[in-house]
C-alpha positions in Angstrom: 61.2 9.5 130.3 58.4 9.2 132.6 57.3 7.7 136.0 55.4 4.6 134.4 57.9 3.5 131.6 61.7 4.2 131.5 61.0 4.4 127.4 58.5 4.5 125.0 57.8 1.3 122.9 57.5 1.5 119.3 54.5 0.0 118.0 54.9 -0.2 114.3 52.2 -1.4 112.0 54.3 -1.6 108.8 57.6 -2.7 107.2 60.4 -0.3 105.9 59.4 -2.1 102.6 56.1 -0.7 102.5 57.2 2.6 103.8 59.2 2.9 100.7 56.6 2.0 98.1 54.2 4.6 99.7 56.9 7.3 99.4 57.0 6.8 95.7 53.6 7.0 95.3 51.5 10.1 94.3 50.0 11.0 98.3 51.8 13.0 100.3 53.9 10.5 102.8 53.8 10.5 106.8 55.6 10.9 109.5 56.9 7.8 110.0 57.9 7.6 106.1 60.1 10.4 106.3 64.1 9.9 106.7 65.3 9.9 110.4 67.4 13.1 109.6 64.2 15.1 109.2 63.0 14.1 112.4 65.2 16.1 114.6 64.6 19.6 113.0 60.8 18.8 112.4 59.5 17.7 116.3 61.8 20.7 117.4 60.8 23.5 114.6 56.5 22.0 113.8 55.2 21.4 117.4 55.9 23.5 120.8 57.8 21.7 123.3 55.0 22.2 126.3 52.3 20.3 123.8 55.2 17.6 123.1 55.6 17.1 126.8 51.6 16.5 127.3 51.4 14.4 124.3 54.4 12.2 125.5 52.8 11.8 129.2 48.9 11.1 127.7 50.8 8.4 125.2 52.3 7.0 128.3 49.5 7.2 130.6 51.8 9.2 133.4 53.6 12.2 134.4 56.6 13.0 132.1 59.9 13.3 135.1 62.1 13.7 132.0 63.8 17.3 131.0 63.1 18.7 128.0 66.0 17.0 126.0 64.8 13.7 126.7 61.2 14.4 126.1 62.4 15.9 122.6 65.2 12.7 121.7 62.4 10.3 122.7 59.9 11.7 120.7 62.1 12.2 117.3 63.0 8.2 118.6 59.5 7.2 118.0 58.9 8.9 115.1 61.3 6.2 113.0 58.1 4.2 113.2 54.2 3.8 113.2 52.8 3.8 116.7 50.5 5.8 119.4 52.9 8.6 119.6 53.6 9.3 115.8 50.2 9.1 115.0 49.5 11.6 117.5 52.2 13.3 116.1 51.2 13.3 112.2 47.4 14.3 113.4 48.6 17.4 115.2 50.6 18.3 112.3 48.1 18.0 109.8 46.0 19.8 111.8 47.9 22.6 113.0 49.7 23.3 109.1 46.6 22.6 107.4 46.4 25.9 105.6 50.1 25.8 104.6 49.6 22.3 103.6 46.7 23.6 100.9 49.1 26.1 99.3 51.5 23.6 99.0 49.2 20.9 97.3 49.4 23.4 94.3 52.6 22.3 93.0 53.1 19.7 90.6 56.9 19.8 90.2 59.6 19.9 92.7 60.7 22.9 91.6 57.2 24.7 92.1 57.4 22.8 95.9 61.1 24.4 96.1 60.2 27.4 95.4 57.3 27.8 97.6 60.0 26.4 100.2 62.1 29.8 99.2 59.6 32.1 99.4 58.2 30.4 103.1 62.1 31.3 104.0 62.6 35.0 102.7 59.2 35.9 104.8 59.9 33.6 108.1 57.1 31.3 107.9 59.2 27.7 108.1 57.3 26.0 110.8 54.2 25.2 108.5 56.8 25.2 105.1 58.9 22.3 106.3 56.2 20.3 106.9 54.3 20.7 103.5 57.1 20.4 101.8 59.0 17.5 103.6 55.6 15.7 102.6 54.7 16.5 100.1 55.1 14.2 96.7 57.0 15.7 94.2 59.6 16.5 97.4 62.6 14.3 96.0 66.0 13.6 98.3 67.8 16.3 97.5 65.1 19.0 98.4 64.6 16.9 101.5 68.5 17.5 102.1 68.5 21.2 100.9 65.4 22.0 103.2 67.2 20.5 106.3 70.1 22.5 105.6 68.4 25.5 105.2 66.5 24.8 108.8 69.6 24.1 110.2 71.3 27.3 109.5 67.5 29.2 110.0 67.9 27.6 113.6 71.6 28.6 114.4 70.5 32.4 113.2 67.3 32.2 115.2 69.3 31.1 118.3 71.7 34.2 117.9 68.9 36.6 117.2 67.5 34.2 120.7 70.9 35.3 122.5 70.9 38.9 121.3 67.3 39.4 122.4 68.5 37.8 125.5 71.0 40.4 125.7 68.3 43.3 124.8 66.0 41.7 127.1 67.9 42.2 130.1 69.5 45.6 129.5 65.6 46.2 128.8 64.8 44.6 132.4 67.7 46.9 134.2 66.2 50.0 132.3 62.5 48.9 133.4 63.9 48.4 137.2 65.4 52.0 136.7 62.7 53.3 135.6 60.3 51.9 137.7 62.9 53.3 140.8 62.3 57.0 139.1 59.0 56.4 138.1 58.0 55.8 142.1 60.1 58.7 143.2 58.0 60.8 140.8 54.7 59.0 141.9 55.9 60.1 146.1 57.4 63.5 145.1 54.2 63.9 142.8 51.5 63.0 145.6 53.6 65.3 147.5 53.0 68.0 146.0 49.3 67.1 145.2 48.5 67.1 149.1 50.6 70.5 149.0 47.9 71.4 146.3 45.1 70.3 147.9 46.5 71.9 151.6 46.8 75.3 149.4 43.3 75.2 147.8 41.3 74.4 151.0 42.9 77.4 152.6 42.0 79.6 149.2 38.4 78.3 149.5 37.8 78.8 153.4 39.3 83.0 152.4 37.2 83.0 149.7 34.1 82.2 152.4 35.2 84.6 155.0 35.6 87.3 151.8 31.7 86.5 150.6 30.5 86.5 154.1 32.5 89.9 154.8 30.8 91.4 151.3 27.7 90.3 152.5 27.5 92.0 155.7 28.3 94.5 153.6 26.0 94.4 151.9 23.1 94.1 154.5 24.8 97.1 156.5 24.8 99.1 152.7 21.3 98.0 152.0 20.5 99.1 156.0 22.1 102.6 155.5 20.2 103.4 152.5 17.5 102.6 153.9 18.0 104.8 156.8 18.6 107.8 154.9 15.5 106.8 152.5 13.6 107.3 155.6 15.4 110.9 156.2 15.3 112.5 153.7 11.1 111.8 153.8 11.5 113.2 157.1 13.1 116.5 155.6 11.1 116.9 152.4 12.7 120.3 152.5 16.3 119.2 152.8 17.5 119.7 148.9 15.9 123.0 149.0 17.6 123.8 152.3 21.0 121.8 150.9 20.9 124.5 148.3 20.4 127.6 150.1 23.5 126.7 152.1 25.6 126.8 149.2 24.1 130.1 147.9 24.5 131.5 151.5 28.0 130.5 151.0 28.0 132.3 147.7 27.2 135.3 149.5 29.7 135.0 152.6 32.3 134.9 149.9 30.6 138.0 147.9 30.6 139.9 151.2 34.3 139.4 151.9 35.1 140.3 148.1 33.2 143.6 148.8 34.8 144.6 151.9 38.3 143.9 150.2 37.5 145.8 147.5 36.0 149.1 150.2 39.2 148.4 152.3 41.4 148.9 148.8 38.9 152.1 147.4 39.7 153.7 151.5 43.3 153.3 151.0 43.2 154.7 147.2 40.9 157.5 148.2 42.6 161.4 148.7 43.1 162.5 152.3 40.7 165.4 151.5 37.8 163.0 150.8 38.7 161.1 154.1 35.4 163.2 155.4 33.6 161.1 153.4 31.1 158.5 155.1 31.8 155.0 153.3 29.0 153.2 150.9 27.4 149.9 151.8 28.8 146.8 150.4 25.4 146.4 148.6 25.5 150.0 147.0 28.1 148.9 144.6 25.6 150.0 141.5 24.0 153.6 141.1 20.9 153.7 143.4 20.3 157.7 143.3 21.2 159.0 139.9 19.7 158.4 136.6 21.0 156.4 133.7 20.4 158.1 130.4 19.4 155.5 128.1 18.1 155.3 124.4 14.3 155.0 124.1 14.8 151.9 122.6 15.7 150.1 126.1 11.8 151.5 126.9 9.4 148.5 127.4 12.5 146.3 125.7 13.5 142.8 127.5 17.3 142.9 128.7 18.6 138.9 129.5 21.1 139.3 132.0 23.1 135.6 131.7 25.4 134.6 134.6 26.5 137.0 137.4 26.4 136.5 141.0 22.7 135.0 142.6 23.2 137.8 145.2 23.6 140.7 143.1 20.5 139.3 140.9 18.0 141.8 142.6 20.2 144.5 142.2 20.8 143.5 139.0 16.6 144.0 138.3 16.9 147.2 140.4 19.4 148.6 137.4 17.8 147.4 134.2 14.3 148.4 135.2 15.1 151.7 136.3 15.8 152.8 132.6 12.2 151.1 131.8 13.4 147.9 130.8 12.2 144.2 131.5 14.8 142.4 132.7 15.4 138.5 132.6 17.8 136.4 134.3 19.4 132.5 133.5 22.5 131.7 136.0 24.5 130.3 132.9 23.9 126.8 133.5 25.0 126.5 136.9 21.7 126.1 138.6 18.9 126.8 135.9 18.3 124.6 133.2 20.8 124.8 130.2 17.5 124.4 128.3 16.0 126.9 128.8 18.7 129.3 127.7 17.9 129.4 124.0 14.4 130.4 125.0 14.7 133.3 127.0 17.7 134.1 124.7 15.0 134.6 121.8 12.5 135.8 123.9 15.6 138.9 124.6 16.2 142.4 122.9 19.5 143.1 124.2 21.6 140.3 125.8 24.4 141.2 129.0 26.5 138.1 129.1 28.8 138.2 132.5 32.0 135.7 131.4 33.4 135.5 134.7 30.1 133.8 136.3 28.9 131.2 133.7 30.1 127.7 132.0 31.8 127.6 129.0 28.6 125.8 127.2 26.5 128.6 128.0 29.0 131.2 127.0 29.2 129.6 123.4 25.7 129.0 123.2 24.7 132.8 124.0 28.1 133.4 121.2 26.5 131.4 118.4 22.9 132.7 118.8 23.7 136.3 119.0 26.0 135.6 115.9 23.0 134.0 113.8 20.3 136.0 114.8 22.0 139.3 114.8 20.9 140.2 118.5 23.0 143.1 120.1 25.6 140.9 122.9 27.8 143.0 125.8 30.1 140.8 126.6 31.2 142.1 130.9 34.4 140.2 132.0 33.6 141.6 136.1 30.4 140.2 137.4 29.8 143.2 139.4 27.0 146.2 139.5 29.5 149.1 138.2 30.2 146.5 135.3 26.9 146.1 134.3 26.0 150.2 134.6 29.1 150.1 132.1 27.5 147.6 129.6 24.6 149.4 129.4 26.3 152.8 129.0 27.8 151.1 125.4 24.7 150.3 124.5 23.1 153.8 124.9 25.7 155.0 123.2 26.0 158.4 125.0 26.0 158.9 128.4 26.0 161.9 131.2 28.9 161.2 133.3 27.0 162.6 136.4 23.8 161.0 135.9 25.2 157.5 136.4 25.7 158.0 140.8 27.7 154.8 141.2 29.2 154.0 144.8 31.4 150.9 145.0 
């Protein structure tokens, strides 16, 4: 069994007489006490076969060459008697079933050490259980007898539950090599697509650079053009003014071409008897001669004129005037301040309000005052001079048809 001695000796230190007598007193009784058919199932169940195997070559003072089987036969051999090697053997087991040996010193009767035996079964402690009991004093022959049987068939279930986790063990091996196998696919495909990721977001980050450093040359050649035209419009101070009178020259292009439609349409309406007839200016489109009979209540009154076209505002003046009236002028919103509509709507006697040249806040604000205050309103659809003459002839109330001279 080893490289020294071919077997162990057995070094006994007592008779089988003796042995006897102590197993019939009250201590609990040793390894070497015990039958020899308790032997077998307690070196192979109580102590792990690696620790048997250095035990065996420490007692022998020499490298073990034996298998396991021999190791284990030899050892249950010297346990038949006292020596080196069951001493060792009783020591360890006392000291590795110690706790299991203090439950067990508990019972008094063989049945109390029976069924502490039955319980150590039903919960798959036996190791430590065997042991206790097997040594224990009140343990009489035929518990000794029904505890070995009851190892024997614990060990021929334990070494089919051994085979069938043999069995699960390697399916569970092929299924670990399988999964592994897939588990490294995923691993390449994954890092795959990781670089792919990484590849994609590089290129999104250096866009994302060009795209700021695009938005901030922008940006300098925004902040660059402002600048610029900060610098002239100080050199025009004049330039909204003049920005202004543009459109209002505009304005009047568009007047002038309205007028001469309107002379080319009053030519072709005229008779051919009044073809003699030298044409009016496009600016005499109000009375300039005649007189407009109005009531002395228009005397030293103040007319507001609201909307109408900015270059028919001095004619306009020319008109209201002419009968002895003030007159007062807000372009409807367009360019004056809305504002100042209500004031020189309460500083007014009579109000002309020209719909077709002002906004639509302006309209209803001159509506809604006249309304609450009770001021006289004409309401003239055609901004033009002979629309005006018209509005004022309502308000007179009576009118000479020849002393209103009104070209168009």
């Amino acid at each position: 069994m080893c490289d020294k001695d071919k077997s162990l000796p057995v070094i006994s230190n007592c008779s089988s007489g003796a042995a006897d007598t102590a197993a019939l007193a009250s201590r609990r009784r040793r390894l070497w006490e015990l039958s020899h058919t308790c032997h077998c199932p307690l070196v192979g169940v109580g102590l792990p076969l690696g620790y048997l195997r250095k035990l065996v070559g420490k007692m022998t003072g020499g490298r073990v060459l034996a298998d396991d089987y021999e190791v284990h036969v030899g050892a249950v051999t010297e346990c038949g008697a006292r020596n080196r090697l069951s001493e060792a053997l009783q020591k360890e087991l006392e000291r590795r079933y110690a706790p299991v040996i203090l439950r067990f010193r508990g019972a008094k009767t063989t049945q109390q050490v029976a069924e502490l035996w039955r319980t150590a079964v039903a919960n798959g402690d036996v190791s430590g259980a065997f042991w206790a009991g097997l040594t224990h004093p009140r343990c009489d022959a035929e518990l000794e007898e029904q505890m070995c049987r009851d190892l024997h068939m614990i060990q021929h279930q334990a070494g089919a539950c051994v085979r069938a986790d043999m069995g699960k063990f390697t399916a569970l091996q092929e299924e670990n090599a399988r999964l592994a196998h897939e588990l490294a696919k995923l691993q390449q495909r994954s890092q795959a697509m990781l670089q792919e990721k990484t590849g994609e977001l590089e290129r999104q980050e250096a866009v994302l650079l060009r795209t700021r450093a695009d938005s901030i040359g922008k940006d300098s050649v925004i902040d660059g053009l402002r600048a610029e035209l900060a610098q002239l419009q100080a050199a025009i101070p004049a330039l909204e003014s003049r920005t202004r009178l543009v459109e209002r020259l505009a304005q009047m292009d568009e007047r002038e071409k309205e007028l001469r439609q309107q002379i080319a349409e009053l030519k072709q309406a005229q008779p051919r008897q009044a073809t003699a007839v030298p044409p009016p200016a496009p600016k005499l489109e109000v009375p300039t001669g005649g007189k407009l009979k109005m009531p002395i209540r228009l005397v030293d009154q103040s007319v507001l004129c609201v909307g109408g076209r900015s270059g028919n505002v001095a004619t306009y003046r020319a008109l209201i005037e002419r009968v002895g009236a003030q007159f007062a002028h807000h372009d409807g919103g367009l360019e004056d301040n809305a504002n100042l509509l209500d004031s020189s709507l309460a500083a007014a006697d009579l109000v002309i309000c020209q719909t077709g040249c002002i906004s639509h806040s302006a309209y209803w604000r001159v509506k809604d005052y006249c309304k609450r205050t009770g001021k006289r309103c004409v309401f003239i659809d055609n901004p033009s001079i002979s629309s005006l003459a018209r509005g004022l002839q309502e308000v007179s109330g009576e009118m000479e048809p020849a002393a209103l001279n009104t070209t168009d």
